[in-house]
C-alpha positions in Angstrom: -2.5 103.7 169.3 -3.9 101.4 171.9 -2.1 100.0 175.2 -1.8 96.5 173.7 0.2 98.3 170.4 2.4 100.3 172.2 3.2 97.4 174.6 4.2 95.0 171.4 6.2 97.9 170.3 8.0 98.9 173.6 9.4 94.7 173.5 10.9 94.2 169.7 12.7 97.5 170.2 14.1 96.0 174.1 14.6 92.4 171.9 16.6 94.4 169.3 18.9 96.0 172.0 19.7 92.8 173.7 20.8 91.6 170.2 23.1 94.2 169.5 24.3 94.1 173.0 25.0 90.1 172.6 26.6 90.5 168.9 29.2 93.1 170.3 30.4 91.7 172.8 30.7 88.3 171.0 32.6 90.2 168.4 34.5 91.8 171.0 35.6 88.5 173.1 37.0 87.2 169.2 38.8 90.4 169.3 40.4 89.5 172.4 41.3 86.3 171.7 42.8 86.9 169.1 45.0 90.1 170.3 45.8 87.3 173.2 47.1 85.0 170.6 50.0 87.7 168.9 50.8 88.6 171.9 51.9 85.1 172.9 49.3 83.9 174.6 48.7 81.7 171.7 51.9 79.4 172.4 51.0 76.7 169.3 50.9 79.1 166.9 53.7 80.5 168.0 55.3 77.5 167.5 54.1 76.1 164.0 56.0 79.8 162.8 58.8 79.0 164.4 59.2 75.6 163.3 58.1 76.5 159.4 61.3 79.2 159.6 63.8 76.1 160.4 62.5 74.2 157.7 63.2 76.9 155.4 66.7 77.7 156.7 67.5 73.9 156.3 66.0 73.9 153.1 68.0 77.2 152.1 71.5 75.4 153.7 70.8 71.8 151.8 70.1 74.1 148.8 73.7 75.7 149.5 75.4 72.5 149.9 74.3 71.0 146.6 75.4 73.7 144.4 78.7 74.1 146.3 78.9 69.9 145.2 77.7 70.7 141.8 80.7 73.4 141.5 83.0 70.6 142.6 82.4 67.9 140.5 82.2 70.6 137.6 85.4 71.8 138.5 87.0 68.5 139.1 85.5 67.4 135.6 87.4 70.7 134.0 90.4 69.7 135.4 89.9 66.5 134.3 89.4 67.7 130.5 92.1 69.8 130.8 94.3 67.1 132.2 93.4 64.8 129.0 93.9 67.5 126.4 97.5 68.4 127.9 98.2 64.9 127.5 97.4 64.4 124.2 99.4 67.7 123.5 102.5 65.8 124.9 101.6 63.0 123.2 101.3 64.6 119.5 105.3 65.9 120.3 106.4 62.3 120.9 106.6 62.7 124.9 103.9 59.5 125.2 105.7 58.4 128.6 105.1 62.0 130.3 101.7 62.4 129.0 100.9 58.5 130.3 102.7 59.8 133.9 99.8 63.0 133.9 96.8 60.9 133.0 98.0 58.5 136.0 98.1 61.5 138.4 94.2 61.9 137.7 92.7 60.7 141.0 90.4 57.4 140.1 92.2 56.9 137.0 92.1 52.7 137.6 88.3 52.6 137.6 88.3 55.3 134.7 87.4 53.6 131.4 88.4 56.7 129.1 91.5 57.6 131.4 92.6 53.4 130.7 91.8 53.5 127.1 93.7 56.4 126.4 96.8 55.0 128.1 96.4 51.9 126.5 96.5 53.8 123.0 99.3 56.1 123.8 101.5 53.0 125.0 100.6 51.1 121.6 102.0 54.2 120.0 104.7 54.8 121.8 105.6 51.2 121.6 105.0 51.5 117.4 107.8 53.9 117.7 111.5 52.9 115.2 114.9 54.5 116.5 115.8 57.7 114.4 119.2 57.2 112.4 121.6 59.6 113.9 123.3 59.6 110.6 120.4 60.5 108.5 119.3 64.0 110.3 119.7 67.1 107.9 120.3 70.4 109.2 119.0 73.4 107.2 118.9 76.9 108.4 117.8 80.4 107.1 118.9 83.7 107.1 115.9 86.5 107.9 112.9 86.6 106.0 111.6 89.1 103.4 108.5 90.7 104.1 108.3 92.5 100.8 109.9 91.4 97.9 109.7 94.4 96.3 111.5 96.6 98.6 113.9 93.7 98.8 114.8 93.1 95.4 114.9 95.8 93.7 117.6 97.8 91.7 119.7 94.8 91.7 121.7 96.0 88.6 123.1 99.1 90.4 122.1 98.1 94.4 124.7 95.4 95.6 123.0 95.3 98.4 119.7 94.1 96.4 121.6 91.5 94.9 122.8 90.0 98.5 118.9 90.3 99.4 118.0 88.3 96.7 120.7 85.1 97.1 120.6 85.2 100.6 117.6 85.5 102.0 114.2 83.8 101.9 110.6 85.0 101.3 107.6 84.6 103.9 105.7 83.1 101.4 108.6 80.7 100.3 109.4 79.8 104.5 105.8 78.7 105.0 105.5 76.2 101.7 109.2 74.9 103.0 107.9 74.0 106.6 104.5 72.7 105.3 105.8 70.3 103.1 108.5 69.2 105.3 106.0 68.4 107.6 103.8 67.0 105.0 106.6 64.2 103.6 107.6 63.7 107.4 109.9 66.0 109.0 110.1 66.6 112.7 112.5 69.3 114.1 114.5 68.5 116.7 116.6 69.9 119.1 120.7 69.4 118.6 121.0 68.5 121.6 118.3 65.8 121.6 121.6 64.5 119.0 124.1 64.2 121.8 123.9 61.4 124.7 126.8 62.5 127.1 128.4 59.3 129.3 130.3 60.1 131.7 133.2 57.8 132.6 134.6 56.9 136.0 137.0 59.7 136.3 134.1 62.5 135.5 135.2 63.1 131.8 132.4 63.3 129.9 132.3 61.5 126.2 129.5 61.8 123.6 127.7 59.4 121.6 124.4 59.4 119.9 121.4 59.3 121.4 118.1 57.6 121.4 115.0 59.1 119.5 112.5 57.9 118.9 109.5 58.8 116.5 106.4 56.5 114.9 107.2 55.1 111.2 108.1 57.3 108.5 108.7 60.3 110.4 112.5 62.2 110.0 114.3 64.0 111.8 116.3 67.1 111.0 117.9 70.6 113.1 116.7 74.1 111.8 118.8 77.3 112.8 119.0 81.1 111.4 121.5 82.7 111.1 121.9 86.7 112.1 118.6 87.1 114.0 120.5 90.8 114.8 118.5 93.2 112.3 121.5 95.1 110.9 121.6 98.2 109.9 122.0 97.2 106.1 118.2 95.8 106.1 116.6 99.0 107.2 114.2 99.9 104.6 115.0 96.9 102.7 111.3 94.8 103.8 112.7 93.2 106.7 111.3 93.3 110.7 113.7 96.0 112.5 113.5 93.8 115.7 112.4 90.9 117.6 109.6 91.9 120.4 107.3 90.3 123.7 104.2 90.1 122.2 100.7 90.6 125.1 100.9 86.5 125.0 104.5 86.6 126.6 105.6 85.2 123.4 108.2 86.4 120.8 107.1 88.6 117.8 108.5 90.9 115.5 108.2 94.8 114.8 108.0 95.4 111.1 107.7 99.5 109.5 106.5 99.7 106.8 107.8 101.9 103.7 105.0 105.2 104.9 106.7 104.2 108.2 104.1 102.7 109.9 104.9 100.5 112.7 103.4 96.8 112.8 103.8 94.1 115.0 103.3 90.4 113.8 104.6 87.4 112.4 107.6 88.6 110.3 110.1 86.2 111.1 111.2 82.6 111.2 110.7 82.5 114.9 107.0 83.3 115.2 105.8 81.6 112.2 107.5 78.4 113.0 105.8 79.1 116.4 102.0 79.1 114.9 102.9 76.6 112.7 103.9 73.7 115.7 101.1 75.3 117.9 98.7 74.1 115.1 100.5 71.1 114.4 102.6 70.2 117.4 103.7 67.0 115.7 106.1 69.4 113.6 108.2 69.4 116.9 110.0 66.7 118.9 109.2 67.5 122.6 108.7 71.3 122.0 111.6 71.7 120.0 112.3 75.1 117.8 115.6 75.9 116.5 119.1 77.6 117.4 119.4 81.4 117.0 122.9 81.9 115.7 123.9 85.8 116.8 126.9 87.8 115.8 127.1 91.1 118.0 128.6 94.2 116.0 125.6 95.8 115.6 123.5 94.1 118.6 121.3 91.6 118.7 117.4 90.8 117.9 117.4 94.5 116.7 118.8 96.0 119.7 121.4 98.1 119.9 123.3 96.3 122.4 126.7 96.5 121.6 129.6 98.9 123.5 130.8 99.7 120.2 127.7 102.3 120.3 128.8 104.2 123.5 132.8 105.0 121.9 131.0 108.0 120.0 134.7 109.8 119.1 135.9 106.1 118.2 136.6 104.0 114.8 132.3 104.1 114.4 131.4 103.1 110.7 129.0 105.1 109.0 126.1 103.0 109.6 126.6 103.3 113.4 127.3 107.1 113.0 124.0 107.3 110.8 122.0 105.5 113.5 123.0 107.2 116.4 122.3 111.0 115.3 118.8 109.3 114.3 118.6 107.9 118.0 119.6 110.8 120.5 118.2 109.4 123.2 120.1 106.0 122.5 120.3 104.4 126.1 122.2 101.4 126.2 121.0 99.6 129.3 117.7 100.2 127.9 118.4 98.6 124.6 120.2 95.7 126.6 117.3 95.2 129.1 114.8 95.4 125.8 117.1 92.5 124.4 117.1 90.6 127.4 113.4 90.5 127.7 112.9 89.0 124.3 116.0 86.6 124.9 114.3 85.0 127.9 111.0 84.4 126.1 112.9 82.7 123.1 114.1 80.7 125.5 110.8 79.7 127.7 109.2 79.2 124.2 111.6 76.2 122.9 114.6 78.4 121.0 118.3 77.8 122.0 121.3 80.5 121.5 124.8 79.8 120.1 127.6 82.1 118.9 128.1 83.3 115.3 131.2 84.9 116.1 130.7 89.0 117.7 131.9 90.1 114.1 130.8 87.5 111.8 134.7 86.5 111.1 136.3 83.9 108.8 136.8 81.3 111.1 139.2 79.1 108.8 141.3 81.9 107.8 142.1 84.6 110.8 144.9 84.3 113.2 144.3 83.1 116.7 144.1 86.5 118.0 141.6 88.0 116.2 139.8 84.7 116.9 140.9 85.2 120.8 139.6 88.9 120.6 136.5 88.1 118.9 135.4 85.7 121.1 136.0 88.2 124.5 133.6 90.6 122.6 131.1 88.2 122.1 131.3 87.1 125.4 130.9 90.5 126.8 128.5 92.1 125.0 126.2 88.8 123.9 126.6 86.5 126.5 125.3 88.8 129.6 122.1 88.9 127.2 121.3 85.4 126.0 122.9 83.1 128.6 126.5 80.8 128.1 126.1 78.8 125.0 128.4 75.3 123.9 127.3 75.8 120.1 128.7 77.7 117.7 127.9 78.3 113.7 130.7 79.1 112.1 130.5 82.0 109.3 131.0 82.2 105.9 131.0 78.1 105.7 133.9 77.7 107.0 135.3 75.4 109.4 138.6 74.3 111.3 139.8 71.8 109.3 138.7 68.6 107.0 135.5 66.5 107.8 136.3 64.0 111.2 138.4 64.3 114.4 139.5 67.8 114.3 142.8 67.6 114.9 143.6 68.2 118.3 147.0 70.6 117.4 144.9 72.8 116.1 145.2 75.9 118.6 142.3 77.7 117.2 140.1 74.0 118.0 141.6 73.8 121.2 141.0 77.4 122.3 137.4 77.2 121.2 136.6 74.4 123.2 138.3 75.9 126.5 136.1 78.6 125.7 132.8 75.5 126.3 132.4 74.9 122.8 131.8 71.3 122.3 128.7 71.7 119.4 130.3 72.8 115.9 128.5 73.8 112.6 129.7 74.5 109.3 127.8 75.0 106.1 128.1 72.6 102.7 124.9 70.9 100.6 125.2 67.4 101.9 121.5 65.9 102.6 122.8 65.2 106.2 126.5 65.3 107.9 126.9 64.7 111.4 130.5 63.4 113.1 130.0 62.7 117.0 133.9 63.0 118.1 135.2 62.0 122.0 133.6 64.8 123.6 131.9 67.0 121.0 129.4 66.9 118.0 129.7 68.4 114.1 127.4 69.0 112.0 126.8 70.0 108.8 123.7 72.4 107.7 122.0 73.2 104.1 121.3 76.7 103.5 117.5 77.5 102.1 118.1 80.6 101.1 117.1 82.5 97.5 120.3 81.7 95.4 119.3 77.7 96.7 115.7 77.9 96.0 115.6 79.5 92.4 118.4 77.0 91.3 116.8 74.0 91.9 113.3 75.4 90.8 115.2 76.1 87.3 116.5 72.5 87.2 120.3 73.7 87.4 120.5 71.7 90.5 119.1 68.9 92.5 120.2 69.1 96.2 116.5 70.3 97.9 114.0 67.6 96.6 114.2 65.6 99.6 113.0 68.5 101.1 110.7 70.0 98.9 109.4 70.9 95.3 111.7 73.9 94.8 109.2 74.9 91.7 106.0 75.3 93.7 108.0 77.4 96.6 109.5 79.6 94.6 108.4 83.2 95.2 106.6 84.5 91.8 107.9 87.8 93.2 111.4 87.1 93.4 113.4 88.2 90.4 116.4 85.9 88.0 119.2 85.5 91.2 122.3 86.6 90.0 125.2 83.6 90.5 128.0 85.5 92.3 127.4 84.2 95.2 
């Protein structure tokens, strides 16, 4: 190669050099800047980050704030719903001036258009509303139910005890065509005390009178009871429940065993059918009214064994006692009583009232004061302690304590009753409605629905339930020809 070649040669490879030389170290300079600029040196950029973080955390807290205001309102509107379906509940049992009172107590409720409209419609019922006649409420009452006719009923020509089951006592089936056509032509229960206004005069004695109720056109009023609610030994294995229980719901329920002995637990009594019933229809019911539960004691109550007859083992114990206890060896009285208790209180938070039916089921008309006096200290200590002091008592058997009006005020057994609180008195007889209101106490009375009642009328021998019901569409296919002995 020439000079001149080798010359050319010697400067592109000195320009390439200084090329790469100027290319790294601009590359390294936007290195530097830029390891400058994370390490602070950078201060705007810096800043933009900083800022775009408290826009998000404002962001995330206005985000917060709203769906803490959306739980609010939603809440507010549940209570609101809630508020409005309670009142309409009170409303369908007559009480329209304390279900007006709670819609009132919604906050806002003068600029609420529903809240006004449904006041406006509860007053114009409420208003609509005709005075019940105090003389025209019926009392009926029942006995416990029969689960299964079959078991009931049977062997009535050599079972006496059959026989009894068959007059006395009513079917399921028959109870729940009774209340739905009561309810259907009108009825509304009520409790006897919502009977009874008491006025008090100037020197504290108290008088009664009747009261005020009121109930929209062509609704009636009447009382409903049962009788016995005990479970006595006489109905094991006979199709009844064995005992009253708390159901999961806090609410009363029965224990029924079946014939293989299997336990249930359900609606197989008056008092938790009549408990669906005016939960689905709560216009069945004046203000949350049930019905009285009328309780001897000889053999306990609600299917307990409550009695301190039970613990006087080498005592006067009839067979059925006897029988009961070597089947129950581990028979704890306190136990029994505390199980009793339990149910009481719930029959009483759920609407049902108590009243004696004398400790041993007596003839009220016809024993001596004594064994009246003596009765009534065992109720008192082996009942009362369970259910609470009562001031109503059905009398057994029918009977009363003298004619129909004043009772007369000689009477010892009358006067010795009503030291005792008494001031509520029923008897039994088949008039549509009786009810006497005397100077300081109430009589009244009741109609008894039971078997021997039902399959009469439904074979046209008599006539003293059709203001009630069609006796020939309640009657029980299953029940057998009552006997007339009763």
């Amino acid at each position: 190669m020439d000079k001149t070649g080798k010359k050319r040669k010697s400067y592109r490879l000195k320009k390439s050099v200084r090329f790469v030389c100027i290319l790294t170290a601009g590359i390294a300079c936007v290195l530097v800047w830029a390891f400058l600029q994370t390490k602070g040196c950078g201060g705007k950029t810096e800043g933009k980050m900083a800022g775009a973080g408290r826009t998000f955390l404002l962001s995330k807290e206005a985000e917060s704030q709203r769906e803490g205001q959306r739980e609010e309102l939603e809440k507010e509107a549940s209570i609101r719903q809630e508020t409005i379906a309670q009142a309409k509940r009170l409303a369908a049992s007559y009480d329209y001036d304390a279900a007006i009172t709670l819609l009132r107590a919604i906050e806002g409720y003068e600029s609420d258009g529903e809240i006004q409209e449904e006041i406006s419609s509860l007053e114009a019922e409420r208003d609509a509303c005709v005075p019940v006649n105090m003389e025209e409420v019926t009392h009926v009452f029942y006995h416990s139910l029969v689960v299964d006719p079959n078991r009931a009923f049977a062997n009535q020509d050599r079972d006496p005890q059959a026989v009894g089951n068959n007059q006395w006592m009513t079917t399921i089936p028959e109870f729940e065509k009774i209340i739905q056509e009561m309810y259907d032509r009108g009825y509304v229960i009520v409790s006897i005390h919502d009977l009874i206004e008491t006025v008090t005069d100037e020197n504290g004695n108290p008088s009664y009178q009747p009261a005020k109720i009121m109930l929209p056109p062509g609704k009636r009023a009447y009382v409903l009871s049962q009788d016995d609610l005990c479970y006595y030994h006489c109905y094991d294995n006979y199709g009844y429940a064995a005992r009253m229980l708390v159901g999961e719901d806090g609410k009363p329920t029965c224990e029924y065993i079946q014939a293989d002995g299997t336990h249930l637990n359900g609606p197989y009594d008056v008092v938790p059918l009549l408990d669906a019933f005016i939960e689905e229809h709560p216009d069945a019911s004046y203000r949350g009214a049930k019905g009285i539960i009328a309780l001897t004691g000889y053999n306990g109550i609600l299917g307990y064994r409550t009695d301190n007859s039970y613990l006087d083992i080498n005592g006067n114990l009839d067979e059925d006692k006897k029988k009961w206890l070597r089947e129950h060896p581990d028979f704890d009285i306190e136990q029994e009583r505390a199980g009793a208790k339990q149910v009481a209180d719930a029959l009483k938070a759920d609407g049902w009232e108590f009243a004696s039916h004398t400790w041993g089921h007596i003839r009220i008309g016809d024993v001596s004061l004594e064994r009246l006096m003596g009765d009534t200290q065992k109720w008192r200590e082996n009942v009362e302690p369970i259910v609470g002091p009562v001031d109503t008592i059905i009398f057994a058997h029918g009977q009363d304590l003298g004619e129909w009006g004043d009772y007369d005020e000689g009477n010892a057994k009358y006067r010795y009753l009503r030291e005792q609180g008494y001031s509520v008195f029923c008897n039994v007889d088949s008039n549509l409605y009786r009810t006497w209101f005397g100077k300081d106490y109430m009589r009244q009375g009741r109609r008894d629905l039971d078997g021997l009642r039902i399959y009469l009328n439904a074979i046209g021998e008599q006539d003293n339930v059709s203001d009630l019901f069609d006796a020939k569409e309640v009657l029980d296919p299953l029940r057998p020809p009552v006997p007339r002995n009763h």
